[in-house]
C-alpha positions in Angstrom: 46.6 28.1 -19.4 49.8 25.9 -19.1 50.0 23.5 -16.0 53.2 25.4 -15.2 51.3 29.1 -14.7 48.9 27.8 -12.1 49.1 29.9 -9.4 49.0 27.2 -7.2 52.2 26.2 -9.0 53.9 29.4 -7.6 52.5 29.1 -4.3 54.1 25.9 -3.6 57.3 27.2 -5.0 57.6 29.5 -2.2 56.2 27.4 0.5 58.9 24.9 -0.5 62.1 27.7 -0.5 64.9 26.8 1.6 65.1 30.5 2.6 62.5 32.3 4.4 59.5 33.6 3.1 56.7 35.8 5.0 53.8 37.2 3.2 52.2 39.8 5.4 48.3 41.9 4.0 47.7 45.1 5.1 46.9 44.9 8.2 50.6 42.8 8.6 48.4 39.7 9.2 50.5 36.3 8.5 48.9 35.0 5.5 52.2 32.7 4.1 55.0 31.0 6.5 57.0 28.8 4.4 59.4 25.9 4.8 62.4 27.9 5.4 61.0 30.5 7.5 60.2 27.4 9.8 63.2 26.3 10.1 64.8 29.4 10.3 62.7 30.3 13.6 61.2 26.3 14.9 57.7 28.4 14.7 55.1 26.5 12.9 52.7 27.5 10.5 49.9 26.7 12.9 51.8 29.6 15.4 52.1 32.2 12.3 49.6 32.0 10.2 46.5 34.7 11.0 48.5 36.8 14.1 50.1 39.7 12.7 53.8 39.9 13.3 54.1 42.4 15.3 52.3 41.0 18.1 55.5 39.7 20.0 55.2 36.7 17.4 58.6 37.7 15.0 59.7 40.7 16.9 62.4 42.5 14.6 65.6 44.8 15.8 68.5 46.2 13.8 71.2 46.9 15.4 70.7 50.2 17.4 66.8 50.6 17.7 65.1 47.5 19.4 62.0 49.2 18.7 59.9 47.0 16.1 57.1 48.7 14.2 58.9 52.3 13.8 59.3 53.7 10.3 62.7 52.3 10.3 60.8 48.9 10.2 61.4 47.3 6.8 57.7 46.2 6.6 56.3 49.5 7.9 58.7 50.6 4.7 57.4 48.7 2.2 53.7 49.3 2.8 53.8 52.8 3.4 56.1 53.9 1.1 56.2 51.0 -1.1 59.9 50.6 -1.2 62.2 47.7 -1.8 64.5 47.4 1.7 67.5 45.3 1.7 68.2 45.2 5.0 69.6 42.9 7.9 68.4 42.8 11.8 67.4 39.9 14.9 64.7 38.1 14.6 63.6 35.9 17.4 63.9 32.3 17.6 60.4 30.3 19.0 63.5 29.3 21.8 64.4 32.9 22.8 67.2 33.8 21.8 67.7 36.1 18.5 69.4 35.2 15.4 71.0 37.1 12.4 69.0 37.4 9.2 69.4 39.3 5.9 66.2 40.1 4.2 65.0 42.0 1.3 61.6 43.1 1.7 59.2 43.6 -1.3 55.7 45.4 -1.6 52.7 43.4 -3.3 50.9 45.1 -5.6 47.4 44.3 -7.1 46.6 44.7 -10.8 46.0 48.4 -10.6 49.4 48.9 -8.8 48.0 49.7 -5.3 49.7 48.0 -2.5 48.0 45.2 -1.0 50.5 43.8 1.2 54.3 42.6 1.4 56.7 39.8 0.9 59.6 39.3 3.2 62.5 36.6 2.7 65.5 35.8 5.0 68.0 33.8 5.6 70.7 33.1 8.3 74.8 34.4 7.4 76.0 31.5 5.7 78.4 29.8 7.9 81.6 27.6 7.2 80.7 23.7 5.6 83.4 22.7 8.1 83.3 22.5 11.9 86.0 24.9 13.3 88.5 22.8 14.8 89.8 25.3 17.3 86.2 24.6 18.7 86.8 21.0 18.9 90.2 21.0 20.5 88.6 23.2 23.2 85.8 20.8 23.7 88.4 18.1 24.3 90.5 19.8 26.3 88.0 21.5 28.5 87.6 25.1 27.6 84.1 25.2 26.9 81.4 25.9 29.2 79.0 22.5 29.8 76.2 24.2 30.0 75.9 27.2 27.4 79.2 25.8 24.7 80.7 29.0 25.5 84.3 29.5 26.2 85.2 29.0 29.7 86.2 31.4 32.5 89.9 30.1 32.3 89.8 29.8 28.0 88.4 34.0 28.7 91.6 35.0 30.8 94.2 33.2 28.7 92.4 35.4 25.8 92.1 38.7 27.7 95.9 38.6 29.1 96.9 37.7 25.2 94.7 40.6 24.0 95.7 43.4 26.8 99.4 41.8 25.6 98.5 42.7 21.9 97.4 46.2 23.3 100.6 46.8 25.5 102.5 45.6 21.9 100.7 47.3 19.0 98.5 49.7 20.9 95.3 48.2 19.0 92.0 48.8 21.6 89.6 46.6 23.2 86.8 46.7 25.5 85.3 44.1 27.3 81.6 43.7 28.7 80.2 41.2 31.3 76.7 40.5 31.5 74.9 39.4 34.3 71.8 37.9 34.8 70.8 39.7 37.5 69.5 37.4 41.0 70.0 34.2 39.2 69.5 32.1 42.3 65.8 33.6 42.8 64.7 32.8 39.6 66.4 29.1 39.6 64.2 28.6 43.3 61.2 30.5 41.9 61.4 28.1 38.5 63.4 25.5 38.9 67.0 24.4 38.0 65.7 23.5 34.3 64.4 26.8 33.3 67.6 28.7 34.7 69.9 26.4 32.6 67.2 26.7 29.5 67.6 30.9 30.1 71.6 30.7 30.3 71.5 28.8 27.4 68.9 31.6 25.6 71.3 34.2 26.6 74.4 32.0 25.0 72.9 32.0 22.0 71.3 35.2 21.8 75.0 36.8 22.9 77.0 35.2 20.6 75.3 36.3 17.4 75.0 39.6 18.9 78.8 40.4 18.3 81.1 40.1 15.8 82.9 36.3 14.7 86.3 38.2 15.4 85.1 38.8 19.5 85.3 36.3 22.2 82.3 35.6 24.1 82.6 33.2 27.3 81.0 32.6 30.5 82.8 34.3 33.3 80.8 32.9 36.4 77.4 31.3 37.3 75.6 34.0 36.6 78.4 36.4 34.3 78.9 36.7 30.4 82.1 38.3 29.7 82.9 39.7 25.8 86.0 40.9 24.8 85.6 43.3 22.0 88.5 43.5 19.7 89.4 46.9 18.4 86.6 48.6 19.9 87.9 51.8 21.4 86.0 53.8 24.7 84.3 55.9 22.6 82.5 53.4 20.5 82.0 51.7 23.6 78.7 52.6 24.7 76.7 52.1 22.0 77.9 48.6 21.6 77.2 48.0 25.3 73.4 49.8 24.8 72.7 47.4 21.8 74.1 44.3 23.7 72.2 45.1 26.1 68.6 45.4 24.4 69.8 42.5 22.6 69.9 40.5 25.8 67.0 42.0 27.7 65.1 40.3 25.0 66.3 37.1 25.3 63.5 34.7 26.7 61.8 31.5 27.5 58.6 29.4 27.1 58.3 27.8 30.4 54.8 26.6 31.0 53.2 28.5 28.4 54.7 31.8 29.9 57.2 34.0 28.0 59.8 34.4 31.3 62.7 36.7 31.0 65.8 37.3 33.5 66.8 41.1 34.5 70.3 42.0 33.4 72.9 44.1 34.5 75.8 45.6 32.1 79.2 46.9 32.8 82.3 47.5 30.4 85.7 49.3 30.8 88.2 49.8 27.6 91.7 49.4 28.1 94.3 51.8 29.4 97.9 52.3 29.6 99.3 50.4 32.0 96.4 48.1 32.4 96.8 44.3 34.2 93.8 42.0 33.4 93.3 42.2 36.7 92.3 46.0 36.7 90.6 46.1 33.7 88.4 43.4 35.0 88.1 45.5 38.1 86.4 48.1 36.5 83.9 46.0 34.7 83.1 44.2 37.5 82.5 47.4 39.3 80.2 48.7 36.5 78.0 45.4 36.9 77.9 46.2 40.2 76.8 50.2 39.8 74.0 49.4 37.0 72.2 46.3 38.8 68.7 47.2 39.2 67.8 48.5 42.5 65.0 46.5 44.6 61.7 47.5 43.5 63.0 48.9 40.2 60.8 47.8 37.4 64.1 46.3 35.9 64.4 44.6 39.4 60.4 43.0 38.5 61.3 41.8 34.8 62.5 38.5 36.5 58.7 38.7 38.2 57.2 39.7 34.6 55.8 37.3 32.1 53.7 37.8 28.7 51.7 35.2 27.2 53.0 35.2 23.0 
């Protein structure tokens, strides 16, 4: 047999790919975690390898069911049925916030053509070669957020009065969302000022590549994400705020070998004729303020909740 049809020769082919590779047997155990897939997610081999991967170790979502390990699954897809799925969805980064993949998923089949497992590879969007300079020239001038790199609350209302001027102008729709992560202050005494500024940061990252390049995504107050949706009209509205918000109620932290999470309140208003930034954001605000958890709420205990991964 020629040097070059070694298996071994193949494996290390895939355990070198830039792009992620996860090799999963039957019972969805972890049995390949390659180069790419580790840099993809910062989780080691050592962390993979052995736990199966839907044990809060690469929790998947698409965009509308956060539910991993339902037939929509594109593993569950490929073992049961034994069908190729091209598909993209979040996968969760080893610091807590989720990221963007495409992946194709493949099933393995033994000599006799029975499945025996299945091959998933993914990799990130590709992004630009070149920073954006419109990023830089806020940096220097003071628009961005220190602590999450977000837009600040004064860059957010110089962009929601020249979007609510675009509406007023053209009649194109938007809708805006503000997050907030719900009683802050008790979880920066409870954990320190560290792991409040580590979660913000999460919940940054995790917000940003939850929305499309063409919205604007800024922090709107210590404890307030605001979004402005471009072109997204009432009626699409609330599906966009229930995946956001899955999204988000995901986002988490490793703080002392605990995986922490911060409750989260929602609210969103779309424009209307006649609107003043100052009205719309009324009504957002005033959403935020009817969905907060109420004391005692299990959503009120997910700041109090933590799961070992």
């Amino acid at each position: 047999m020629s040097t070059i049809q070694d298996p071994e020769i193949y494996r290390s082919i895939l355990e070198r790919l830039p792009i992620g590779i996860c090799v999963v047997d039957l019972d969805r155990k972890i049995i390949l975690w390659n180069d790419g897939a580790e840099h993809i997610t910062e989780r080691t081999r050592i962390e993979m390898l052995g736990h199966r991967c839907f044990d809060s170790i690469v929790p998947q979502c698409n965009h509308t069911n956060c539910n991993q390990c339902t037939q929509q699954c594109p593993l569950t897809t490929a073992l049961h049925d034994g069908k190729t799925v091209e598909a993209g969805f979040f996968i969760q980064h080893k610091a807590g916030h989720r990221i963007p993949v495409h992946a194709w998923t493949i099933p393995l089949r033994d000599g006799r053509g029975s499945i025996i497992g299945a091959i998933q590879s993914f990799q990130e969007p590709r992004a630009s070669d070149n920073p954006d300079p419109n990023e830089e020239t806020m940096k220097v001038g003071g628009f961005l957020d220190d602590v999450t790199g977000l837009a600040n609350r004064v860059m957010m209302h110089s962009h929601l009065r020249e979007t609510l001027g675009t509406f007023a102008e053209l009649h194109i729709p938007f809708s805006i969302v503000c997050i907030e992560a719900t009683e802050l202050g008790k979880f920066r005494t409870r954990c320190g000022q560290d792991a409040a500024t580590a979660m913000l940061r999460v919940m940054a990252r995790t917000l940003r590549n939850t929305v499309w390049p063409s919205d604007f995504v800024g922090r709107w107050s210590e404890d307030q994400f605001l979004v402005i949706l471009n072109g997204c009209s009432e009626e699409a509205l609330q599906a966009v705020g229930e995946r956001m918000g899955k999204m988000m109620a995901g986002a988490t932290i490793e703080w002392w070998g605990e995986e922490i999470s911060v409750a989260i309140s929602i609210g969103r208003a779309s424009t209307r004729a006649g609107d003043t930034v100052e009205s719309l954001l009324e009504r957002a605000l005033q959403s935020v303020a009817g969905n907060r958890p109420r004391p005692g709420s299990q959503a009120a205990a997910a700041t109090n909740s933590s799961t070992t991964s």
